[in-house]
N, C-alpha and C positions, 0 to 999 in steps of 0.2 A: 293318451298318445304322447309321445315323448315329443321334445321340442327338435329333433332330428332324426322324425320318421322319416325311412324310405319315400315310406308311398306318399305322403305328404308333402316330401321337400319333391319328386318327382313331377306332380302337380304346379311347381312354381311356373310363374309368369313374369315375364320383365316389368310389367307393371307391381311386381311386390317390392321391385329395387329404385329406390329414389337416385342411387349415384350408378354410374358407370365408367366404364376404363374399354376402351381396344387394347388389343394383344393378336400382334402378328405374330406366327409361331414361327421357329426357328427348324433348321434342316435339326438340331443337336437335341432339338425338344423330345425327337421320334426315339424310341427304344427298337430292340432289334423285332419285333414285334408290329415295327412302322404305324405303330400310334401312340401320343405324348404318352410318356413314361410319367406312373402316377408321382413321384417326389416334384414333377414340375407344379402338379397344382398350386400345392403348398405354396411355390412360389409364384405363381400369380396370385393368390391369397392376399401374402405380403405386399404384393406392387400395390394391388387397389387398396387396400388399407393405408398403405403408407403416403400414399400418394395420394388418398383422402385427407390421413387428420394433416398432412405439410400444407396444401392448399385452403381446407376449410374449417380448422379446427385448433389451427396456428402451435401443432406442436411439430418440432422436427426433431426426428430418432437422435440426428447426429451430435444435437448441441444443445437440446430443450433438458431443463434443470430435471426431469421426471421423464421415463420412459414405461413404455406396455411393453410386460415379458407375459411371454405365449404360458397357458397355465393348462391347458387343454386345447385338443385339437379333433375335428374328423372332416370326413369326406364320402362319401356316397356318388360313384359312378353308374353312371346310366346307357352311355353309349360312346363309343372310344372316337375319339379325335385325333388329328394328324396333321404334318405339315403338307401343304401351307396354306393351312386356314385362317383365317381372322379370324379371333375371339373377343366377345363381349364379355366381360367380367362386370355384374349386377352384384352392388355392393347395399345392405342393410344393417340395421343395428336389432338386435333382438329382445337383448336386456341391459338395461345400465344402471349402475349403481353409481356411487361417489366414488369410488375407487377402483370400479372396474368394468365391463362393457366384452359384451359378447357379440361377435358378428358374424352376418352370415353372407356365406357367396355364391353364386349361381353362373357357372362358364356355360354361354351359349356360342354355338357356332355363329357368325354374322349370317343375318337371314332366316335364321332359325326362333320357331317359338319355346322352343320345349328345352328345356337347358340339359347338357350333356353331362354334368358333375353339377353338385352343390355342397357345400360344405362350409368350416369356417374354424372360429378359436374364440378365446377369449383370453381379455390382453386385464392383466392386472398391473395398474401403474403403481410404480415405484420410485423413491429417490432414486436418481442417478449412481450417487456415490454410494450412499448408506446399503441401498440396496431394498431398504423399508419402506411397506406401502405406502405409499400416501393418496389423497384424494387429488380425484380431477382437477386442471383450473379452470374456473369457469368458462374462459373459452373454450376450450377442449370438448368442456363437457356439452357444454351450448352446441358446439360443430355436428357433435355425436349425434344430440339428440334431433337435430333433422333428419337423421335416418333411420330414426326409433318405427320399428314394425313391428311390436309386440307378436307372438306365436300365442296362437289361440287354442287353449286346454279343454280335449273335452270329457 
């Protein structure tokens, strides 16, 4: 089973997410369709991440000497969402390395147990300037690893 089964990641629990984020959707979120248009995930992806390692993990995108460029991406939808719900964004980490970290995210309706999306990326940090990878700092890495949730191979 891959590390981004359907059936698997559909099974998630807000108890496989050590952090969390709210997200009140916006009237602009809906597609003509009148439920979020899927490029929104992505960006609540971004928010909980981001807004993870600035708070716990003391890197910030805008000014930290090393940044995480996205190397991969997906997203597995389950059941369509719309304004104006409040959304739980369940943030974990799945694999990390010295230089790189994959995470995973799970949008639950507020109230809801069954998450309605789950998806994620993985961020390969690099010098700022150079561009070239380089490793974690160990805070960062340290921040990460409180939300290490290994996915279990069978």
């Amino acid at each position: 089973m891959s590390d981004n089964d359907p059936t698997a990641l559909r099974q998630r629990e807000r108890t496989d997410y050590p952090f969390f984020l709210s997200y009140r959707t916006r009237w602009i979120d809906n597609d003509q369709y009148s439920h979020i248009n899927n490029s929104v995930y992505y960006h609540l992806f971004d928010s909980v991440v981001n807004t993870y390692l600035i708070q716990h993990a003391q890197l910030v995108p805008s000014c930290s000497p090393s940044i995480g460029l996205v190397v991969s991406s997906f997203c597995h939808f389950f059941s369509p969402l719309s304004f104006p719900a409040v959304l739980d964004l369940g943030l974990r980490v799945t694999k990390l390395g010295s230089s790189s970290v994959t995470y995973e995210v799970a949008v639950f309706e507020q109230g809801s147990a069954e998450p309605s999306a789950v998806g994620g990326y993985t961020h390969v940090f690099v010098d700022r300037e150079s561009r070239k990878s380089v490793r974690m700092t160990p805070a960062t890495r340290d921040g990460l690893a409180k939300l290490l949730r290994p996915t279990s191979k069978l």
